[in-house]
C-alpha positions in Angstrom: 9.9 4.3 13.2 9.5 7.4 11.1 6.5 9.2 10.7 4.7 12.1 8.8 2.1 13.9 9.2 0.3 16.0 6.4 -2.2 18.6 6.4 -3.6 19.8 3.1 -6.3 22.4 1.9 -7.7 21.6 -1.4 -8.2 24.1 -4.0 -12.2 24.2 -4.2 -14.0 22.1 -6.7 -11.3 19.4 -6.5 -11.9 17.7 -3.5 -13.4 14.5 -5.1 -10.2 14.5 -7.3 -8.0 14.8 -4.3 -10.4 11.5 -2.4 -9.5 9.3 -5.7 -5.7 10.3 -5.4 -5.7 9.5 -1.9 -7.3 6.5 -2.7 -4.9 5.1 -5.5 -2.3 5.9 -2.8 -2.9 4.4 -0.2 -3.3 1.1 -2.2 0.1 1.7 -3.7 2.2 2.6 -0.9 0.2 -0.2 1.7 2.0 -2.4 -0.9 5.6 -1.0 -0.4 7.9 -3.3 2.3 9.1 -0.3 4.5 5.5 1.4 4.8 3.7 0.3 8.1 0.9 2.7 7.8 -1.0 4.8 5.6 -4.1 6.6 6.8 -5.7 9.7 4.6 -8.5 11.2 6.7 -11.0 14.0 5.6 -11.9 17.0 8.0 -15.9 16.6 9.5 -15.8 20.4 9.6 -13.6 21.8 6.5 -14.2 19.6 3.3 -11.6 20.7 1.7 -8.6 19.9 4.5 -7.6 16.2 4.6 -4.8 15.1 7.0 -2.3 12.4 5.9 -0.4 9.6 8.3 2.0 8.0 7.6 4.5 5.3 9.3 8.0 4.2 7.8 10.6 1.5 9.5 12.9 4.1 8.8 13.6 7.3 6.6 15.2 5.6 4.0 11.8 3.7 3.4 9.9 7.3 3.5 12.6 8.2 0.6 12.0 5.6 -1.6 8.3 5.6 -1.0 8.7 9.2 -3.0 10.0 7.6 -6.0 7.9 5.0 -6.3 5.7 5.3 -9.7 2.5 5.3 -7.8 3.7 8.6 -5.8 5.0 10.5 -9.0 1.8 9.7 -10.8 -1.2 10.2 -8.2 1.1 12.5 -5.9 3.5 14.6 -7.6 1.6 14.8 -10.7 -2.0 14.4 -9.4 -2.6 15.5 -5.8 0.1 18.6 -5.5 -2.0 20.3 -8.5 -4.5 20.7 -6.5 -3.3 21.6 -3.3 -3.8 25.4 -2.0 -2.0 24.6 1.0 0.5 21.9 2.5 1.9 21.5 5.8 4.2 18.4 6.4 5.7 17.4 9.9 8.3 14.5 10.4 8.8 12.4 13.6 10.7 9.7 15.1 9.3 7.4 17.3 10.1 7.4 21.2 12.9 4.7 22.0 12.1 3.3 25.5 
C-alpha cells in the first residue's frame, strides 16, 4: 500500500475555502478504484493547518489520482492557491 501524508498552512482568510476543496475532494478521489482512503483533518489548535491522509494500492494509483479532473480543478487549481505552506511525506506499507 502507498501512502501520503500532507501537512498544509492556509494563507489567512481562506480557510473556509480550503474546508470546501477538501470537501469536493474527498468525494472525488473516495470514488477512484486505487484510492483506499482519504482523510482531510483540521488542527484543534492552529485553524489554519489541516493534515491530509491518504492510502493508494500502489503508486501508480497515487499518479493517476493527480490527473484526475476533480484533483486539477479543486487541487491544483483551487486548494494550492491558497496554501502558505506544504509539506508532503510518502510511505510504503510494512510487508510482514
Amino acid at each position: 500500500m502507498y501512502c501520503v501524508a500532507v501537512t498544509y498552512v492556509i494563507q489567512a482568510g481562506h480557510e473556509d475555502s480550503a474546508i470546501e476543496f477538501f470537501k469536493k475532494l474527498t468525494s472525488g478521489t473516495r470514488t477512484e478504484a486505487g484510492n483506499i482512503m482519504y482523510v482531510a483533518h483540521r488542527s484543534t489548535t492552529e485553524p489554519r493547518q489541516f493534515f491530509l491522509y491518504e492510502q493508494y494500492v500502489d503508486e501508480a494509483a497515487f499518479q493517476s489520482h493527480r490527473l484526475t479532473p476533480h484533483f486539477i480543478e479543486y487541487a491544483t487549481n483551487g486548494l494550492f492557491k491558497l496554501i502558505e505552506s506544504r509539506v508532503p511525506a510518502f510511505y510504503q506499507t510494512l510487508q510482514d
